[in-house]
N, C-alpha and C positions, 0 to 999 in steps of 0.2 A: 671079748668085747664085740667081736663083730655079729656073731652070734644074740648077742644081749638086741643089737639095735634092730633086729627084724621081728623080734618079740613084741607083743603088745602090753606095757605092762601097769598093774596098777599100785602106787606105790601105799601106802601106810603108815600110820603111826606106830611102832613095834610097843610100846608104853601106854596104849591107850584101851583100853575095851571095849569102849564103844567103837572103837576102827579096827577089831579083829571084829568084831559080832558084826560089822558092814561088809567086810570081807566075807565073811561067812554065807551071809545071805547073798551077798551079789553072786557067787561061785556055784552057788544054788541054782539060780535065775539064769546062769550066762546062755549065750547062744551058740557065741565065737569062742575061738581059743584067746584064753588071756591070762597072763602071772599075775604073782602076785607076790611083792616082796617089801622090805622095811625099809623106807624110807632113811635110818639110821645102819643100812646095811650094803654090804659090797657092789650090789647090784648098782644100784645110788651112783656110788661113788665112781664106779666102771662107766658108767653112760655120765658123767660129768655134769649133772644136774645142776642146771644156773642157781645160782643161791635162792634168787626167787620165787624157787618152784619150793627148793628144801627148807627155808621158811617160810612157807603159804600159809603154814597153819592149816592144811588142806591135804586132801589124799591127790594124790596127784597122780595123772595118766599118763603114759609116755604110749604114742600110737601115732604111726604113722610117720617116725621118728621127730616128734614135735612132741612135748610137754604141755600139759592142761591143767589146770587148777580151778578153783572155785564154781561157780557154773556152768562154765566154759566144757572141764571134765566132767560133768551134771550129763551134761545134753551129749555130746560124744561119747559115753557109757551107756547113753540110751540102744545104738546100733552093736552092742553086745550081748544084748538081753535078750532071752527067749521073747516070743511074739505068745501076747494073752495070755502075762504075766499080769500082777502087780506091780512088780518092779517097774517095770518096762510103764506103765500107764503111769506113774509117778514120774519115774524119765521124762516121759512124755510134756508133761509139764512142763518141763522146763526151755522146751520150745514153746510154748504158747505163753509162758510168762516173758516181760520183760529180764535181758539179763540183768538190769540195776537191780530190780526185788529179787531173782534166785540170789544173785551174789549176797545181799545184802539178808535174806534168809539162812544162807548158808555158810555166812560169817558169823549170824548167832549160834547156831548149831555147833559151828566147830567151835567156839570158844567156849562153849558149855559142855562141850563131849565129855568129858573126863567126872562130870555132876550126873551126866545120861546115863554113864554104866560103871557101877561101884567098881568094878575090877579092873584091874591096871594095864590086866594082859591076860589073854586066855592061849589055850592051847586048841591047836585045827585039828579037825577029823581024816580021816584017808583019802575023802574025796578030793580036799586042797593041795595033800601034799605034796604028788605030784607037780603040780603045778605053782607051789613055794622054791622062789629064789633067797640066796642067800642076802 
C-alpha cells in the first residue's frame, strides 16, 4: 500500500474499450512515469478510493495522492504528456475551456463510451505492461 500511494496512477474501466484504447494512447503520449490499473481491480481497492471517485463514471487519476475525475483529471493529465503532442494540445484545452463545458463534454463522452468502441475490453501491448497494476 504504501508503495501504491507514491505512484501516479491512472485508474480505468477494465470492461470498457474505449478506456483500454485511451489507455493505450495516453501511454503513448506520456512524459512522466504513470500506472495504469482497473478501476474494478486491487490497486482500487488498496488506496481506498472514496466511492465517488469509483463511481464517476470517469477514469480517474490518483496523483499527488489526491483523486481526480471528470475534467478536473482532463487538465492534470495534461502535465503528463509529452510536450508537441496531440494529446497534450487537446489537454491543453481543457485549461482554456471552462470546467462546467469540459465536465459537461466529458460526461457525454463517458456515458456513450461503451457505443465509441464495439469491444468490451482489449488486450495491452508490452509497452503498458510494465506499468499495469493489478
Amino acid at each position: 500500500m504504501d508503495e501504491l500511494i507514491e505512484k501516479n496512477i491512472l485508474f480505468f474501466d477494465s470492461a470498457c474499450g474505449f478506456c483500454h484504447k485511451s489507455v493505450q494512447i495516453f501511454c503513448k503520449n506520456r512524459g512522466k512515469t504513470i500506472y495504469f490499473a482497473p478501476l474494478q481491480g486491487q490497486s482500487a481497492a488498496a488506496l481506498q478510493m472514496p466511492e465517488s471517485a469509483r463511481n464517476a463514471n470517469s477514469l480517474v487519476l490518483f496523483a499527488n495522492q489526491k483523486f481526480y475525475t471528470n475534467g478536473q483529471a482532463l487538465r492534470k493529465l495534461y502535465t503528463f504528456t509529452k510536450p508537441k503532442t496531440m494529446l497534450r494540445v487537446l489537454l491543453g484545452l481543457t485549461h482554456v475551456l471552462p470546467l462546467l463545458l469540459v465536465n459537461a463534454t466529458y460526461r457525454i463522452i463517458a456515458n456513450n463510451r461503451h457505443q465509441l468502441h464495439s469491444a468490451k475490453a482489449c488486450t495491452f501491448n508490452s509497452q503498458i505492461t510494465p506499468f499495469l497494476l493489478p
